[in-house]
Backbone as a printed PyTorch tensor [residue, N CA C, xyz], in Angstrom:
tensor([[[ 45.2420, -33.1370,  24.9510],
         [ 45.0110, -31.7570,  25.3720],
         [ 45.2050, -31.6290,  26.8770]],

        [[ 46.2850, -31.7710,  27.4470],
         [ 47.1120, -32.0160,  28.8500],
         [ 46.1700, -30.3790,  29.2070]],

        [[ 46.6710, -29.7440,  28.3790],
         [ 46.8750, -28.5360,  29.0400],
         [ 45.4440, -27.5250,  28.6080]],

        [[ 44.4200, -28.2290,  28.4910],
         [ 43.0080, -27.5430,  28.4060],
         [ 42.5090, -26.2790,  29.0840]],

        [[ 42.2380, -27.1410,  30.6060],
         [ 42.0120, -26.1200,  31.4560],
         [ 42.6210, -24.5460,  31.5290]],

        [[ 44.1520, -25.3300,  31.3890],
         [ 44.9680, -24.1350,  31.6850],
         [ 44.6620, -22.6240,  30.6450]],

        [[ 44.4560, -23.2090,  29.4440],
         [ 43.8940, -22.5130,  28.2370],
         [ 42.9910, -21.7570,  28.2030]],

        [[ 41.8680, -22.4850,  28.9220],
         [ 40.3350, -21.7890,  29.0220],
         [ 40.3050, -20.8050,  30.0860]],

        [[ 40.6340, -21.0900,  31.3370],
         [ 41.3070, -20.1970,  32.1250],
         [ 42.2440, -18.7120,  32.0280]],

        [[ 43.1630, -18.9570,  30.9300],
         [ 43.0980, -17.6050,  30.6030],
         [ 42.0560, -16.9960,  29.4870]],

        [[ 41.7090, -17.6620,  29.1050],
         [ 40.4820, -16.6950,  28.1440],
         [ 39.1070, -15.9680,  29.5310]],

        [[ 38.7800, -14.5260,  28.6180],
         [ 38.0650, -13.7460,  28.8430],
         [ 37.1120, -13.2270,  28.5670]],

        [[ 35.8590, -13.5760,  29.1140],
         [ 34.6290, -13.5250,  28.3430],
         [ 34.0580, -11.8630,  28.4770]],

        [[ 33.6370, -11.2690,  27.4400],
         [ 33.4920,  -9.7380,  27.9000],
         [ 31.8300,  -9.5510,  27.0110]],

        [[ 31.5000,  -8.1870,  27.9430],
         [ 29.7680,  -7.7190,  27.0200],
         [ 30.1670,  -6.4740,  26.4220]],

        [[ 29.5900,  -6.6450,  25.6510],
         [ 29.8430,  -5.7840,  24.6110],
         [ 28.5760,  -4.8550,  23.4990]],

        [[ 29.0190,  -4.3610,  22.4990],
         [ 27.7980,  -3.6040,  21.7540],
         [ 28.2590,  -3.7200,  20.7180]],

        [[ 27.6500,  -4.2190,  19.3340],
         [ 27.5020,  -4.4520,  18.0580],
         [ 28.0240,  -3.0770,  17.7110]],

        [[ 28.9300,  -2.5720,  16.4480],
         [ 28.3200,  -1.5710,  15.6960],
         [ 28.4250,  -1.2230,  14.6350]],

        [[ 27.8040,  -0.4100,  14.2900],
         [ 27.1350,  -0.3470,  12.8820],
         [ 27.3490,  -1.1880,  11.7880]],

        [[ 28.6540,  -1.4650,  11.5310],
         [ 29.1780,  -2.5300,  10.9050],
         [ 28.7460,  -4.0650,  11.2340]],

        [[ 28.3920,  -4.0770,  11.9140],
         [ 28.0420,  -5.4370,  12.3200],
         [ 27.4130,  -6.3860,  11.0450]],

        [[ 27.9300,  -7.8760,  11.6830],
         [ 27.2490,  -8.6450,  10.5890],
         [ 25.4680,  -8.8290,  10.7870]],

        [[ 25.0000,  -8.6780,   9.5160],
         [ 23.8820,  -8.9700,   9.4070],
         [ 22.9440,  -9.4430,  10.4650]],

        [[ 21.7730,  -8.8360,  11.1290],
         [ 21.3670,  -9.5930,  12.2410],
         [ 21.7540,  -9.6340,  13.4600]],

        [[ 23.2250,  -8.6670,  13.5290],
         [ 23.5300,  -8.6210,  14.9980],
         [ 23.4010,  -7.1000,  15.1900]],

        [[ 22.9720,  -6.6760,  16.3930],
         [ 22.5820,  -5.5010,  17.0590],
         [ 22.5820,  -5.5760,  18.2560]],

        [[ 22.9140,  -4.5120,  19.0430],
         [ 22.3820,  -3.9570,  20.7310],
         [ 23.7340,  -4.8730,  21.6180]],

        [[ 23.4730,  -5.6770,  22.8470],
         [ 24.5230,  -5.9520,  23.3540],
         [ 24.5340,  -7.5010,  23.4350]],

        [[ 26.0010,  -7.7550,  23.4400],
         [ 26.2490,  -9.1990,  23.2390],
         [ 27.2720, -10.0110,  24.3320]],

        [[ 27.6070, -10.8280,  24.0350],
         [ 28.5960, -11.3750,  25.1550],
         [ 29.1750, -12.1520,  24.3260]],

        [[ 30.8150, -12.4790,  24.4860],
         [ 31.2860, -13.3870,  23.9940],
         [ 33.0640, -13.7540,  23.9900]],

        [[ 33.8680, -13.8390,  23.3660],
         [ 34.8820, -13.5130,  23.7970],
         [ 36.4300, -12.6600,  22.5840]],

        [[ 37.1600, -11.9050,  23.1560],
         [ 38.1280, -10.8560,  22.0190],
         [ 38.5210, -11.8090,  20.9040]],

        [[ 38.5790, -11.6140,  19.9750],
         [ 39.4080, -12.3920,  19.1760],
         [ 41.1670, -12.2740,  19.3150]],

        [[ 41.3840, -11.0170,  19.3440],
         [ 42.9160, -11.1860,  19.2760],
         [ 43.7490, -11.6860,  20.8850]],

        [[ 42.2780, -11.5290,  21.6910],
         [ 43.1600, -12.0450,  22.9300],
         [ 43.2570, -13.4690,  23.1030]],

        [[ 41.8500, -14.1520,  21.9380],
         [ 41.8300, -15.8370,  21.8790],
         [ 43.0250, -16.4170,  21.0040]],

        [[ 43.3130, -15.3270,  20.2670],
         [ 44.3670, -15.7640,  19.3210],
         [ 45.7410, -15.8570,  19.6480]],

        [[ 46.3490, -15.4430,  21.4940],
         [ 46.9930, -15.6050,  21.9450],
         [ 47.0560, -16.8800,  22.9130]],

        [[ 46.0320, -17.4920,  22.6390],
         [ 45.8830, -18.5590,  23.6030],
         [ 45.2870, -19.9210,  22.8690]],

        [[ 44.5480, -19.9520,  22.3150],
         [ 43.8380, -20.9220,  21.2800],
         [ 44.2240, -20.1510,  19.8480]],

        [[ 45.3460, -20.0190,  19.3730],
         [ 45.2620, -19.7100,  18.3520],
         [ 44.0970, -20.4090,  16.5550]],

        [[ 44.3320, -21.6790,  17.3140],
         [ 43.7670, -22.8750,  16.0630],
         [ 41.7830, -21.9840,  15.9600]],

        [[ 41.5190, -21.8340,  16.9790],
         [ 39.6750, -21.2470,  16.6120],
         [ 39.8350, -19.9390,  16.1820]],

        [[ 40.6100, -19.2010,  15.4910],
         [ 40.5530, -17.5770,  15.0970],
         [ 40.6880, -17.5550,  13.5030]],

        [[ 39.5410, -16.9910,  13.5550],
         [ 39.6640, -16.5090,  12.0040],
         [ 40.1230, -15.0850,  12.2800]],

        [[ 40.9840, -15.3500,  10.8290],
         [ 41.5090, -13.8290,  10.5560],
         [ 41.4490, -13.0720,   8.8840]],

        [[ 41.6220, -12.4900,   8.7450],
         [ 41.5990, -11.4330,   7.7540],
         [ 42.5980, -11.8610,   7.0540]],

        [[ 42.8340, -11.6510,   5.3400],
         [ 43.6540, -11.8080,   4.9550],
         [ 45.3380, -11.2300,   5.0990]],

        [[ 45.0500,  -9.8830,   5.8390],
         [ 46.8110,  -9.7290,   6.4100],
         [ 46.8980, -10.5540,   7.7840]],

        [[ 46.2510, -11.5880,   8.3180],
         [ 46.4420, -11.8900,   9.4710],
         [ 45.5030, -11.1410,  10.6320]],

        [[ 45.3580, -10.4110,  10.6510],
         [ 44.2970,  -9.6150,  11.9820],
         [ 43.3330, -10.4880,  12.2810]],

        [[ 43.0180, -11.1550,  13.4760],
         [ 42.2010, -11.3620,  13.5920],
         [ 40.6930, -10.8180,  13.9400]],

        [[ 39.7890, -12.1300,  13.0800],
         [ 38.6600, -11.3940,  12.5120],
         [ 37.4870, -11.7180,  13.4720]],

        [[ 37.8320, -13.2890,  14.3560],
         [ 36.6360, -13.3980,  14.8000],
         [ 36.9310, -15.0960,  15.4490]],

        [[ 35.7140, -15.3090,  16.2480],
         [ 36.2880, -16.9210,  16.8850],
         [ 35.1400, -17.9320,  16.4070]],

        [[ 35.4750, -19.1450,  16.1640],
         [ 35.0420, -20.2340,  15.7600],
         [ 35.1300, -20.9030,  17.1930]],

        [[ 33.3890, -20.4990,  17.6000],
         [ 32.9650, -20.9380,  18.9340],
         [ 32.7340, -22.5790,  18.8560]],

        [[ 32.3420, -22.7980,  17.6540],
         [ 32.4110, -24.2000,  17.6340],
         [ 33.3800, -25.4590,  18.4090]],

        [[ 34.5940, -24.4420,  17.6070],
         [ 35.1660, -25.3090,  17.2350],
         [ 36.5400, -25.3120,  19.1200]],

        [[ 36.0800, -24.0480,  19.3210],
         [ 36.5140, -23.9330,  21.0740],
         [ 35.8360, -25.2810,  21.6620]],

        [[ 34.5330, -25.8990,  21.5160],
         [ 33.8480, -27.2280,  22.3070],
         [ 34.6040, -28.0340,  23.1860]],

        [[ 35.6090, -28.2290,  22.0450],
         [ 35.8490, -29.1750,  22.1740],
         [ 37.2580, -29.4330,  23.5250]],

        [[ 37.7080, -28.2920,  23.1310],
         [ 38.5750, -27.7180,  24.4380],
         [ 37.9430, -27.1990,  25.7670]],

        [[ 36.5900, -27.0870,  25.8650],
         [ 36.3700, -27.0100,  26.9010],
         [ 35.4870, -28.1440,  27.2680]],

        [[ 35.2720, -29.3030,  26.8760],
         [ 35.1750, -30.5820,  26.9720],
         [ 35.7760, -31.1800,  28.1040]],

        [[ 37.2950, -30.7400,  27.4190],
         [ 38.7550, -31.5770,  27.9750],
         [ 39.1340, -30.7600,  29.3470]],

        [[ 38.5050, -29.6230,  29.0230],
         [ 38.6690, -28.9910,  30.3900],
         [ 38.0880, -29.1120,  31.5130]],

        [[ 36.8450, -29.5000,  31.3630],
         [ 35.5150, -30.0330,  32.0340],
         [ 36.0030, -31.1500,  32.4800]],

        [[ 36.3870, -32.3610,  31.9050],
         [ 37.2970, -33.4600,  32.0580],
         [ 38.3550, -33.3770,  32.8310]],

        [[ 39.2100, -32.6330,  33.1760],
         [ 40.2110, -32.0590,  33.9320],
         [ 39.9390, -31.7290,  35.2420]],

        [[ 38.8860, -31.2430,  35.3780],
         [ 38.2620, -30.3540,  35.9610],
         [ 37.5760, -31.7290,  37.5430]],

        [[ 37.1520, -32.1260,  36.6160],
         [ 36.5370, -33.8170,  37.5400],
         [ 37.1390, -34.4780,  38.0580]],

        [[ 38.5290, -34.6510,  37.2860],
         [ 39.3780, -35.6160,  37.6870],
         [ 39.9110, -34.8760,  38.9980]],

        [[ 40.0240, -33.3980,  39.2300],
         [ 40.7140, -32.7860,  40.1970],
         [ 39.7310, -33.0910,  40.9140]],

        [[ 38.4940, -32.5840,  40.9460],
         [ 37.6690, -33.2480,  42.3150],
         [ 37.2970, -34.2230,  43.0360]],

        [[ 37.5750, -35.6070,  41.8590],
         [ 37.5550, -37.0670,  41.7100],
         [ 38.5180, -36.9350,  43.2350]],

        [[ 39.5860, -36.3730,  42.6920],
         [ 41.2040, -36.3490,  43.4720],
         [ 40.6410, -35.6780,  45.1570]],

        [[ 40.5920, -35.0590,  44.8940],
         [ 40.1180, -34.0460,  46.0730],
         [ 39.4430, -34.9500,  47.4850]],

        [[ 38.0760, -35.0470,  46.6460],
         [ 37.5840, -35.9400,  47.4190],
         [ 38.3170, -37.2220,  47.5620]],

        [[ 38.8010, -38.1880,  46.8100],
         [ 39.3090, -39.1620,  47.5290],
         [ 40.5180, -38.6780,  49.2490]],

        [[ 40.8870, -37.8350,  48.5630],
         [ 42.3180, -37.2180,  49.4240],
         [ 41.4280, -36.8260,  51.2360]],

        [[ 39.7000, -36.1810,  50.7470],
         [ 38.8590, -36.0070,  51.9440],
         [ 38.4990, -37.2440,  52.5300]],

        [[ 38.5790, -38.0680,  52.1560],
         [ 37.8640, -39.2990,  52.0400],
         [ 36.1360, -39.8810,  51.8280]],

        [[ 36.2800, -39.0420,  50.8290],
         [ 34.2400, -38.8340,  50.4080],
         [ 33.9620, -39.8080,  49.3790]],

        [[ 35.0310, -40.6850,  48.9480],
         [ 34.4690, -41.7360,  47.6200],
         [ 34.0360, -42.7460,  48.3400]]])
């Protein structure tokens, strides 16, 4: 997953309001992120509807990509600092 960061980085976390339809148990305001805009970028965590629309994100299963991103993420500062000379 070379390209993690780059991934998570464009995703967009937004707040939002349940409505009426909502699943069971959810109400009032939430946070989290679009489905069809994750489905342009992480396609593999989107559930969708049977014509394809997407329906919703499998936060789970995002973890693991932002793991690798986190990981990425270190190694650049790992870098950084050596380059300052702070190791």
């Amino acid at each position: 997953m070379s390209d993690a960061l780059e991934r998570i980085q464009r995703l967009r976390a937004v707040r939002f309001d349940w409505t009426a339809d909502a699943p069971q148990g959810r109400a009032g305001s939430d946070f989290g992120l679009i489905a069809e805009e994750v489905a342009e970028v992480v396609p593999e965590v989107v559930a969708r509807e049977a014509d394809g629309t997407p329906r919703g994100v499998d936060y789970a299963r995002l973890t693991a990509l932002l793991v690798e991103a986190v990981k990425a993420q270190q190694e650049e500062i790992a870098e950084l600092r050596r380059e300052l000379g702070m190791t």
